[in-house]
C-alpha positions as a LaTeX table, in Angstrom:
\begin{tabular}{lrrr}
\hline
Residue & $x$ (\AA) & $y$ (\AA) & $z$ (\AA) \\
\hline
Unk1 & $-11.82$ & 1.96 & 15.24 \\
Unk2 & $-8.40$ & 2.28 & 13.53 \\
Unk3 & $-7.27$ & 0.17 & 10.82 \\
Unk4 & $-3.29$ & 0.74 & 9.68 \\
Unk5 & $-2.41$ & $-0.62$ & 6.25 \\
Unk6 & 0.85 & $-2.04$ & 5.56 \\
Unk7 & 1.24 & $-1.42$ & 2.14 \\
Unk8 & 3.87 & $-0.06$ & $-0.82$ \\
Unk9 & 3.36 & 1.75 & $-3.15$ \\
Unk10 & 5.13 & $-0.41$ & $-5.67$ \\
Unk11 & 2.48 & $-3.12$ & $-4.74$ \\
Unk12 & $-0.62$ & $-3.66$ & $-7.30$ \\
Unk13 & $-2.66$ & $-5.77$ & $-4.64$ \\
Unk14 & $-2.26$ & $-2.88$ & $-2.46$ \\
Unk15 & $-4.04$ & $-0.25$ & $-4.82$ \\
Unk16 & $-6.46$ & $-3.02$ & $-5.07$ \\
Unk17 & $-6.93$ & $-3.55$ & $-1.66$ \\
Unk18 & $-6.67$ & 0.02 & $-0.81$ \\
Unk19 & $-10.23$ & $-0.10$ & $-3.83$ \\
Unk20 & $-12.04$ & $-3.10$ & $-2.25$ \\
Unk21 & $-11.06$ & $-1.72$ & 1.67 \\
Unk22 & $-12.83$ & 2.04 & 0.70 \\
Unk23 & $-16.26$ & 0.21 & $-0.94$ \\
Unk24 & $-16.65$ & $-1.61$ & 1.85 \\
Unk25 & $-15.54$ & 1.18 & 4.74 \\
Unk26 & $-18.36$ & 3.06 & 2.62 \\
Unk27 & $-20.97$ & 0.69 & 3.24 \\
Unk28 & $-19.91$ & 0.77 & 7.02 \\
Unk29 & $-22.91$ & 2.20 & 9.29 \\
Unk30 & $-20.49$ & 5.24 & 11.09 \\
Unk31 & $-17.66$ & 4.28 & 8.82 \\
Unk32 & $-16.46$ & 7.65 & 8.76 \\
Unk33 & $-15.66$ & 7.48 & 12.02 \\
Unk34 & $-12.92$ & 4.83 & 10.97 \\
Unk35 & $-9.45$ & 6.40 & 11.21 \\
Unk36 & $-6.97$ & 4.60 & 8.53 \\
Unk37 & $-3.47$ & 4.99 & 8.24 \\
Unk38 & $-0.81$ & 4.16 & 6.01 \\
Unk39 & 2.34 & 2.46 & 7.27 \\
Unk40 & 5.18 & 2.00 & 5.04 \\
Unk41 & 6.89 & $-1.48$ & 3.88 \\
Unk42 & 8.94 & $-2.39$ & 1.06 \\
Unk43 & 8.55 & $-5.11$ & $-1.31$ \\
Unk44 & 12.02 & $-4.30$ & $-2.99$ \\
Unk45 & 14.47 & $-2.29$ & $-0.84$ \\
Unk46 & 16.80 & $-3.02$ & $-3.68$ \\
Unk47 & 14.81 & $-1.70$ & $-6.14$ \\
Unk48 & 16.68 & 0.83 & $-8.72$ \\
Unk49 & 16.97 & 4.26 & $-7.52$ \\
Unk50 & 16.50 & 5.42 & $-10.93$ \\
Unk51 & 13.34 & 4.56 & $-12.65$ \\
Unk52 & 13.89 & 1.80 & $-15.37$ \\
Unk53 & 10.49 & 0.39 & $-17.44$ \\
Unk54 & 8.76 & $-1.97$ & $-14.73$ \\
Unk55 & 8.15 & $-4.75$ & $-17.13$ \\
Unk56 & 11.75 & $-5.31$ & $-18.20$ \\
Unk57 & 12.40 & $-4.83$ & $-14.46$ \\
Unk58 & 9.91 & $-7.75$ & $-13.58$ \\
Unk59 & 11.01 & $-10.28$ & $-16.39$ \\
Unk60 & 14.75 & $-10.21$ & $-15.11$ \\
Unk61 & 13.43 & $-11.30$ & $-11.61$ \\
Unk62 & 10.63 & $-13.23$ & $-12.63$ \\
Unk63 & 11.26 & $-14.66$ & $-16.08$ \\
Unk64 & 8.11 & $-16.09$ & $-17.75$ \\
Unk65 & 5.58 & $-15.79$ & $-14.49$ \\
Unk66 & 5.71 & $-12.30$ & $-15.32$ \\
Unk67 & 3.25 & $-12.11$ & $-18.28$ \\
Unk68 & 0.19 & $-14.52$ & $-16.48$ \\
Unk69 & 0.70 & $-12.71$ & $-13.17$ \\
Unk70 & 0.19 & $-9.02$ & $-15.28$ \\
Unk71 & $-2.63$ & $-10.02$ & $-17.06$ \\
Unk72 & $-4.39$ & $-11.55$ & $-14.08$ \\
Unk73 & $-3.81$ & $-8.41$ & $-11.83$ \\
Unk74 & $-4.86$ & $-6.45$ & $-14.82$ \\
Unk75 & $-7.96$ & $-7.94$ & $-14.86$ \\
Unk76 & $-8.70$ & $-7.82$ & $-11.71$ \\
Unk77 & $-8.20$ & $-4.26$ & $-11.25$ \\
Unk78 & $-10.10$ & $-3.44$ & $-14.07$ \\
Unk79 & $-12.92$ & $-5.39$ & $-12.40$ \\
Unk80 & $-12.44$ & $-2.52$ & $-9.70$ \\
Unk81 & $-12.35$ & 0.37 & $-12.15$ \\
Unk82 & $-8.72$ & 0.62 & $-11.93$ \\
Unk83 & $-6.58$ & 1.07 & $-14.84$ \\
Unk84 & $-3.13$ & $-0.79$ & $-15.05$ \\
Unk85 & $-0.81$ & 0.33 & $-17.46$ \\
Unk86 & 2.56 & $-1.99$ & $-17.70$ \\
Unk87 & 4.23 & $-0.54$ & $-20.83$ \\
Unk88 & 4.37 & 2.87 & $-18.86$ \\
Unk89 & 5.10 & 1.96 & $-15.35$ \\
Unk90 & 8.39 & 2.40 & $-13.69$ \\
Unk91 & 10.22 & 0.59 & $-11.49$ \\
Unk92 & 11.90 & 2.35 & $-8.59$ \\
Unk93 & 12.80 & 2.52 & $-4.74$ \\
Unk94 & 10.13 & 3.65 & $-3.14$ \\
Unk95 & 11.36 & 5.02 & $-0.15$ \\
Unk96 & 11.47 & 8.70 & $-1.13$ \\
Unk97 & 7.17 & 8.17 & $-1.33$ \\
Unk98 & 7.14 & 6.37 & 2.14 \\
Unk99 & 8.87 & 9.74 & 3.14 \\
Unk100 & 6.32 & 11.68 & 1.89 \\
Unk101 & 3.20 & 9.76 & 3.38 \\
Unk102 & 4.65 & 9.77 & 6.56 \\
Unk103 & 4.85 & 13.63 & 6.37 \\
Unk104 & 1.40 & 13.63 & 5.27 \\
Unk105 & 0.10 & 11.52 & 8.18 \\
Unk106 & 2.43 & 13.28 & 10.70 \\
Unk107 & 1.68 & 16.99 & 9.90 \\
Unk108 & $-2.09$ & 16.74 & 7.51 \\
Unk109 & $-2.95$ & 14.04 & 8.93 \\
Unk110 & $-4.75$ & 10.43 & 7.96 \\
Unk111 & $-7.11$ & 12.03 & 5.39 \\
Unk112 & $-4.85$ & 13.14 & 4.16 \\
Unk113 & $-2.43$ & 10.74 & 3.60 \\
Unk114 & $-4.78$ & 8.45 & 2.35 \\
Unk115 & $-5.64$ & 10.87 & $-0.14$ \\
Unk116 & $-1.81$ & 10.89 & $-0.97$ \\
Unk117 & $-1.78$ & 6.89 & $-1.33$ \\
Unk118 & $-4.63$ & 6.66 & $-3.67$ \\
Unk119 & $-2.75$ & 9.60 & $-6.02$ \\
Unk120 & 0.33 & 7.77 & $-5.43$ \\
Unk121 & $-1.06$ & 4.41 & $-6.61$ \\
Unk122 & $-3.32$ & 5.89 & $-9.50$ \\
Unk123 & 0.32 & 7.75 & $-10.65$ \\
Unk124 & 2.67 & 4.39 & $-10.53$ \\
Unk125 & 0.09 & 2.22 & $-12.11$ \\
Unk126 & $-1.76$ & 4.08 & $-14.30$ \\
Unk127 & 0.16 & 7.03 & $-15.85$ \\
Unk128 & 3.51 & 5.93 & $-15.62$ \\
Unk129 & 4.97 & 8.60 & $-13.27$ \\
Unk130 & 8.32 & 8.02 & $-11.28$ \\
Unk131 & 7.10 & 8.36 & $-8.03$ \\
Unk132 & 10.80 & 8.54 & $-6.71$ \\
Unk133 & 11.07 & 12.47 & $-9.09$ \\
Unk134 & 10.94 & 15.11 & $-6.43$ \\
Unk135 & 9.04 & 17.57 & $-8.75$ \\
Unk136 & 6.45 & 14.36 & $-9.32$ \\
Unk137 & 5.92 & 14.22 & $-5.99$ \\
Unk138 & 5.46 & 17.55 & $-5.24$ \\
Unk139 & 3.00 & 18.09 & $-7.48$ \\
Unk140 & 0.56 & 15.05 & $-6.07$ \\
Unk141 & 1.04 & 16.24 & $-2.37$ \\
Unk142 & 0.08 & 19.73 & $-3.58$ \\
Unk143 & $-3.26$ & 18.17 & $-5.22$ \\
Unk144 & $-4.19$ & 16.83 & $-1.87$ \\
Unk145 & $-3.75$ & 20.02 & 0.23 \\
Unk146 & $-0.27$ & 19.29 & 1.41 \\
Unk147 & 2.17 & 22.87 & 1.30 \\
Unk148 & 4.36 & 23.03 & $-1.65$ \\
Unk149 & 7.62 & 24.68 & $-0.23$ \\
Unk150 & 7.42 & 22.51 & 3.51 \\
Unk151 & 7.08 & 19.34 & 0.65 \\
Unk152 & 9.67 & 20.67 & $-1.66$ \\
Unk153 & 12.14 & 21.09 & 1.56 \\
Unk154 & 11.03 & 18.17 & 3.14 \\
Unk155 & 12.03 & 15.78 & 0.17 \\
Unk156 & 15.68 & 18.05 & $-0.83$ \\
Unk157 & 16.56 & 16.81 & 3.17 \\
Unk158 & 16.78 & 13.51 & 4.30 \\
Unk159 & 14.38 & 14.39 & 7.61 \\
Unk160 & 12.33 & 11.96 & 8.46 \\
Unk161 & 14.66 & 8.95 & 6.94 \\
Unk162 & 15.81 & 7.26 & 10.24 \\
Unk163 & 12.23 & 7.26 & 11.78 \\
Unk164 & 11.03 & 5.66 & 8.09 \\
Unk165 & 14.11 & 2.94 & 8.80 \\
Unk166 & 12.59 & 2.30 & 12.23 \\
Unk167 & 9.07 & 1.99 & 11.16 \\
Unk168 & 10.20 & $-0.59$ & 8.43 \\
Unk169 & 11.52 & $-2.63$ & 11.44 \\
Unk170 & 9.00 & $-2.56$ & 13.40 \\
Unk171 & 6.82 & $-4.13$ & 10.51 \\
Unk172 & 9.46 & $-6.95$ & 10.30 \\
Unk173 & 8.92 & $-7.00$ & 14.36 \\
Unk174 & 5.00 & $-7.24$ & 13.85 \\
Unk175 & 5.19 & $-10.22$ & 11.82 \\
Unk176 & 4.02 & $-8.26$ & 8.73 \\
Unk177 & 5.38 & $-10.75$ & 5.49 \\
Unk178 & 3.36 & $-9.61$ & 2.57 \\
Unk179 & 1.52 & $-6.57$ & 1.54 \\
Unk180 & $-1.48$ & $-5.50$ & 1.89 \\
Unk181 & $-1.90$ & $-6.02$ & 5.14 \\
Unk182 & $-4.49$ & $-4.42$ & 7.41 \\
Unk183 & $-4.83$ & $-4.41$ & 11.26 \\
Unk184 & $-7.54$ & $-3.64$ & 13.34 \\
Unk185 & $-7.76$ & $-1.89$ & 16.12 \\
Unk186 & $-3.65$ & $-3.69$ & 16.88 \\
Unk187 & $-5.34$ & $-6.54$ & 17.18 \\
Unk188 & $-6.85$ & $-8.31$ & 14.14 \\
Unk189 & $-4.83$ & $-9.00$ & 10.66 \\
Unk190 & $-6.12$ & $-9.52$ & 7.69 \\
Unk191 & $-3.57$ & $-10.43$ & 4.86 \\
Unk192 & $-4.29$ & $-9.35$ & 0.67 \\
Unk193 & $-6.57$ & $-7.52$ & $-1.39$ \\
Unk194 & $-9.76$ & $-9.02$ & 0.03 \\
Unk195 & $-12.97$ & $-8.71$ & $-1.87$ \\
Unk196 & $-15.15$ & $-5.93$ & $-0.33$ \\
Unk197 & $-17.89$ & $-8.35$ & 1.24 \\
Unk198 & $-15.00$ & $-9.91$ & 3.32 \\
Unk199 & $-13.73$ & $-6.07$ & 4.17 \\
Unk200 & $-17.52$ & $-5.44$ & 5.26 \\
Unk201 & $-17.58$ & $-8.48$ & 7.34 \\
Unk202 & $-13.72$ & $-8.20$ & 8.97 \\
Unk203 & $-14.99$ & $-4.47$ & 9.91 \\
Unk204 & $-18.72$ & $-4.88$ & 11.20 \\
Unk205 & $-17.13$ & $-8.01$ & 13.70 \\
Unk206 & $-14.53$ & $-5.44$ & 14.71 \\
Unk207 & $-16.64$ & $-3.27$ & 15.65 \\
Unk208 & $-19.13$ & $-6.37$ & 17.51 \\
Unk209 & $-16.20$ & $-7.40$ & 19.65 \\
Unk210 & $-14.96$ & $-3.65$ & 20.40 \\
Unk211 & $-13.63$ & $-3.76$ & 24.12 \\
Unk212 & $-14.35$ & $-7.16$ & 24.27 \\
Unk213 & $-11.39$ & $-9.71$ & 25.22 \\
Unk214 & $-10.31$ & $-11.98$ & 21.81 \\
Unk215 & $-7.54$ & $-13.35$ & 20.37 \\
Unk216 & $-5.27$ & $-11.52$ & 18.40 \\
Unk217 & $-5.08$ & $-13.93$ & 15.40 \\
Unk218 & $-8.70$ & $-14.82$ & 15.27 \\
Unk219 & $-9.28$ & $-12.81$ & 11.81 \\
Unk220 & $-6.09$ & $-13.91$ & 10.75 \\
Unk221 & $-6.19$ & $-15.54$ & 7.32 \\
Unk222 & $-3.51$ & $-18.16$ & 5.66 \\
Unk223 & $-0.24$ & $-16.50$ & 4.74 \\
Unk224 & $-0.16$ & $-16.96$ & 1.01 \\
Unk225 & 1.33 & $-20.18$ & $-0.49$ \\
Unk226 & 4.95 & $-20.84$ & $-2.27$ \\
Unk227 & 3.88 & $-20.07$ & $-5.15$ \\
Unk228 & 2.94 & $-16.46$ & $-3.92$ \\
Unk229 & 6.22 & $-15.49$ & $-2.63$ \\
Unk230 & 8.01 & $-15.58$ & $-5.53$ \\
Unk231 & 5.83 & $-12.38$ & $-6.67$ \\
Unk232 & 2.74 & $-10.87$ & $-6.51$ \\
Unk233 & $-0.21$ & $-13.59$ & $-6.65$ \\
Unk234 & $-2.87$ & $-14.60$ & $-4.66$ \\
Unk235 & $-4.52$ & $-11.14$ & $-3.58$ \\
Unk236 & $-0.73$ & $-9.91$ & $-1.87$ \\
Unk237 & 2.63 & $-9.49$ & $-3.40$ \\
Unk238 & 5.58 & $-10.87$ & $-0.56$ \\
Unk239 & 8.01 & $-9.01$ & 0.78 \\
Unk240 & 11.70 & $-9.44$ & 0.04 \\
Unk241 & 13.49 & $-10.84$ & 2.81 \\
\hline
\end{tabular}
């Protein structure tokens, strides 16, 4: 089975999702066996290209949502043993990490790259780091095995840039709206940070129905309401159109 997550890393449901997705892949007889990949989306391509504090960044856009969404992804990700820390995160364009992952997945492979995501997340949210600094990211691609002078050249050029362009449009092409979201097998999507019993389920039917014939949107869940696009909410955070 393969399961590629759109996600960004400027996305709090994602790291949650990315949380809930891993308890319940664990709990998956042969889960192991699961490949999962990372494939990149923005949620701000407009986003600063130098860091500025992510609150004051959120309550320009947002105005007064911004304080009950926090506190409500805060609490859910502490539910998940995830720390969020607002007053130190930074807001920036993320496309200089999308760069990176794909070079992870491309050359270290899924592993990997996943490993990269998780430091990636635990760095934006939790310790404040600018995950646009080339140094920054240097330093988390080392911790996961990745070579320091291929990442330090890698991320000086702009290699790899066009094919990152052409991967964000063929997201737009594949119908992807919000982040997370996770497909299975190219066939099944399932949209937000699901709790880890519907994971479970989503990946033990996957599995039932492998090389059977089904419809692509039958695991398909509501896109999220009004209300949700205007930021994150409701277990996804919508992309900017």
């Amino acid at each position: 089975m393969k399961v590629e997550i759109y996600s960004d890393v400027a996305c709090p449901w994602c790291y949650i999702g990315e949380r809930r997705f891993a308890r319940a892949l664990s709990a998956l007889p042969d889960g192991d066996g699961v490949e999962v990949v990372f494939r990149p989306y923005q949620l701000d391509p407009d986003a600063p290209e130098t860091a500025v504090p992510m609150a004051q960044y959120l309550t320009r856009r947002f105005n007064e949502r911004v304080d009950v969404v926090l506190s409500r992804v805060t609490d859910t990700a502490a539910s998940e043993g995830l720390r969020m820390d607002w007053d130190a995160a930074l807001a920036v364009n993320t496309s200089t990490a999308h760069r990176l992952a794909r070079l992870a997945e491309r050359e270290y492979g899924p592993a990997v790259q996943r490993a990269l995501m998780e430091q990636l997340f635990e760095a934006h949210f939790s310790r404040g780091v600018d995950v646009s600094d080339h140094d920054s990211l240097t330093k988390l691609a080392v911790s996961v095995g990745m070579d320091e002078a291929r990442v330090t050249g890698y991320l000086r050029s702009d290699e790899g840039a066009d094919e990152l362009e052409a991967e964000f449009v063929r997201a737009r092409a594949a119908g992807v709206q919000a982040v997370p979201t996770f497909i299975f097998n190219g066939q099944y999507a399932v949209q937000g940070g699901q709790p880890a019993s519907t994971f479970l389920q989503v990946l033990e039917e996957v599995q039932r129905r492998s090389g059977e014939s089904a419809d692509a949107d039958s695991l398909e869940p509501e896109r999220p309401s009004a209300a949700a696009a205007d930021a994150c909410a409701d277990g996804s955070c919508a992309v900017e159109a």
